[in-house]
N, C-alpha and C positions, 0 to 999 in steps of 0.2 A: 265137850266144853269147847267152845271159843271165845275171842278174845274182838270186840267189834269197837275201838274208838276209845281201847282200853279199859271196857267195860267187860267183865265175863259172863257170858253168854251158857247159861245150858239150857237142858227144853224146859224151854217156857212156853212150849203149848202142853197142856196136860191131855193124857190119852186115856178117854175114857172108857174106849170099846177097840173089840177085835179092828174095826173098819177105819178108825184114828190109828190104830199102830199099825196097821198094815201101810197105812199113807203115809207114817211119819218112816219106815224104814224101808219103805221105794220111793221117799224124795229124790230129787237127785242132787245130787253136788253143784254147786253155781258157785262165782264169786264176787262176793259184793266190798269195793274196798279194800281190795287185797286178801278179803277174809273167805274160806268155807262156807258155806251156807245151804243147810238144807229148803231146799223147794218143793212142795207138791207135786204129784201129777195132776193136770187139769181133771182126769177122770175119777182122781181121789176126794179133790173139793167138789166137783159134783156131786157125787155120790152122799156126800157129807150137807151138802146145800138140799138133796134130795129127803136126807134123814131129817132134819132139821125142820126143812117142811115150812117155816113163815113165808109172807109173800114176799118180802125182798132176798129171801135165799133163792127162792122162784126165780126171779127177775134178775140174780147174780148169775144164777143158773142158764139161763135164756141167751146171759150176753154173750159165753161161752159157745152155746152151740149156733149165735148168730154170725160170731168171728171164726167158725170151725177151727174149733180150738182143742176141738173133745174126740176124742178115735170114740166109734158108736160103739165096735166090738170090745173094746176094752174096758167102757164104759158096764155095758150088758152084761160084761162076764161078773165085775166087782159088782152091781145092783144082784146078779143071783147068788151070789156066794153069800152078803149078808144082807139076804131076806128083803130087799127093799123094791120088793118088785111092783106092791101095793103104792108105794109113794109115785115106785115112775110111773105107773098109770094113770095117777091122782096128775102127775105134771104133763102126761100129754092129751089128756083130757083137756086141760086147760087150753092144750094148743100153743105151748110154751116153748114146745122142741121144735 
């Protein structure tokens, strides 16, 4: 729990798969406002834009590896671990990466 503008704050992202919790507890620590703040890793919302799979997750996805924003290897490792290797295909078939 924290406390943001005197508002409390718990997760309020709901985790609905191994691959959400895994990203939600290797966020990392930031601080926004004096406060704690969990953040993703870019390779966790990937991965999650990958599972996800519409076009503008695509294209959220895209803008990340346009800014090299994404380690490839770390990326690759979380798409084998939960199964998503049929999606990253599906995204560089596209020509997206």
């Amino acid at each position: 729990m924290a406390i943001l503008k005197g508002t409390r704050l718990y997760r309020f992202v709901p985790v609905s798969d191994a691959l959400e919790e895994e990203a939600f507890l290797n966020a990392a620590v930031q601080e926004f406002e004096g406060e704690p703040v969990r953040v993703m890793l870019a390779e966790h919302l990937v991965a999650i834009m990958l599972k996800v799979g519409r076009l503008k997750d695509c294209l959220r996805a895209q803008m990340f590896f346009s800014q090299e924003a994404v380690d490839p290897d770390l990326l690759l490792d979380i798409i084998n671990r939960h199964g998503l290797e049929r999606q990253w295909a599906d995204f560089q078939a596209k020509g997206l990466q």
